[in-house]
N, C-alpha and C positions, 0 to 999 in steps of 0.2 A: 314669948317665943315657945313654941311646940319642941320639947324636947324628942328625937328621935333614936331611935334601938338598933346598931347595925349589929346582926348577926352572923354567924359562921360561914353560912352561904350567900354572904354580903347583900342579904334583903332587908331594905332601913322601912322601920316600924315607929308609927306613933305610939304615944305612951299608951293611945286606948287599942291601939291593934297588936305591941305587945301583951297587955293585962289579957285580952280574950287566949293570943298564944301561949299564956303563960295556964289559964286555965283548961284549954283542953290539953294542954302537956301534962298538967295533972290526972284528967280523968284517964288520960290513955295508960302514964306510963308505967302501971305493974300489969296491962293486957299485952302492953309493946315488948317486956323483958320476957314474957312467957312467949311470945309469939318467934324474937332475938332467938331463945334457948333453941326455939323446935328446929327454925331455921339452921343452926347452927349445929345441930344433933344431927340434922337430915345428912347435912352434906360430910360428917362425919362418920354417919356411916355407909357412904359410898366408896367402892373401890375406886383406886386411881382411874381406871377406863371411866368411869362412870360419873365422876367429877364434871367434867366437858360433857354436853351432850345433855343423856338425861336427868340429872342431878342441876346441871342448869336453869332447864326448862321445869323442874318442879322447884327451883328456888325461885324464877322468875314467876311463878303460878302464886308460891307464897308472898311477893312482896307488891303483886298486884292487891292482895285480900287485905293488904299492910295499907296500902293507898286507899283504897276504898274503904277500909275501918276510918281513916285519918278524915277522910271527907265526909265520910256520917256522922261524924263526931264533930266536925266542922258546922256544918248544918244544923245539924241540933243545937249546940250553941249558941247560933246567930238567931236559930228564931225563938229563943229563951229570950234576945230582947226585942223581938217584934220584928225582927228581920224575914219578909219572906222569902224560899226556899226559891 
């Protein structure tokens, strides 16, 4: 029997599609906590006005770049074992 992985946002993973999730979680995550920090700095130093609005739309700009790192990293992975893109 295939043992399966449900995770936090209750998506059930075979033992081989955890092990791949388990390795880009490695490669990403000291890029992911640098990237965590800026995010997190940005919107700290915005004034209350500026929270809402454009601090927003530049936090939303950053976790587009967050997604799109996560899927190049994805990608690159899969064709490390002959998966094409």
């Amino acid at each position: 029997m295939t043992r399966k992985y449900q995770r936090q946002q209750g998506v059930e993973l075979s033992a081989e599609q955890e092990e791949l999730a388990q390795r880009i979680y490695q490669r990403l995550r000291s890029k992911m906590d640098e990237e965590l920090l800026a995010m997190v700095r940005l919107m700290a130093s915005k004034a209350d006005h500026e929270i809402f609005g454009p601090g927003e739309f530049e936090l939303h700009d950053k976790l587009n770049d967050v997604g799109a790192t996560i899927l190049e990293e994805s990608a690159n992975e899969r064709s490390k074992k002959g998966v094409l893109r």
